[in-house]
N, C-alpha and C positions, 0 to 999 in steps of 0.2 A: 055856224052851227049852234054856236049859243045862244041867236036871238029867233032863231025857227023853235029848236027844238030841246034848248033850256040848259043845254049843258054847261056845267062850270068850268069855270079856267081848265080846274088840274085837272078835272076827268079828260077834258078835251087833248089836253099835252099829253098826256098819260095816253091815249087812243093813236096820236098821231106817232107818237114816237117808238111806242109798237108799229106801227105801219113801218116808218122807216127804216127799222132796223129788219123786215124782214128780209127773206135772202133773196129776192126775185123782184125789191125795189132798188133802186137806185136814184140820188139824187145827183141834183146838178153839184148840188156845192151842200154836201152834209156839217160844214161847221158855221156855216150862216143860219142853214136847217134850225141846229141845236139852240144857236142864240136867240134867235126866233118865237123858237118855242120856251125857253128860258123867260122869254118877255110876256108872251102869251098866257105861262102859269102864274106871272104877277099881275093878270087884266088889260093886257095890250090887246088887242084885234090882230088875229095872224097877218091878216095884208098889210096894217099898217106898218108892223114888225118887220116885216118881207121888205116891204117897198123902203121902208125908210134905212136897215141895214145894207139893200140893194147901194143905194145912194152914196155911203160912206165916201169920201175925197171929194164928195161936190162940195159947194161954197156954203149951199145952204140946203135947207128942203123945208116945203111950205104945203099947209096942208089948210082946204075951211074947215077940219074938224078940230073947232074949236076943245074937245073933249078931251080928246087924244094929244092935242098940243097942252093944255096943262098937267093930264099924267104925266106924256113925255118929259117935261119941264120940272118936274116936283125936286126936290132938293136930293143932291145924293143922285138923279140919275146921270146916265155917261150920254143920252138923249139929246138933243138940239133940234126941235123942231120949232117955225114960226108961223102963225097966220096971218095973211094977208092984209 
């Protein structure tokens, strides 16, 4: 949604996280949900956020988006992603 139709992080966390909390959604797992979107208001891509918290207890996770592996990567973060 931010690269179609321009929205910024927080607007975007700020939209989704109304959705979620309304009373007629239901998530799979709302506290992956929140960190998620926690990641996505400091510039992470929701799926990457998704897919790589999905991941947690694997060995490793390895991504070609080279972009996303060195935000993930910047100092300070709790992130471990590699590229190939």
């Amino acid at each position: 949604m931010r690269s179609v139709y321009g929205y910024e992080p927080v607007a975007l966390t700020n939209a989704l996280a109304a959705f979620a909390g309304l009373e007629r959604v239901t998530l799979e797992d709302s506290a992956l949900a929140a960190r998620a979107l926690d990641w996505t208001a400091k510039g992470v891509d929701l799926a990457d956020a998704l897919h790589l918290l999905q991941s947690e207890g694997c060995e490793a996770f390895v991504t070609f988006d080279a972009r996303f592996a060195a935000a993930a990567n910047r100092p300070g973060s709790e992130l471990n992603v590699r590229t190939p």
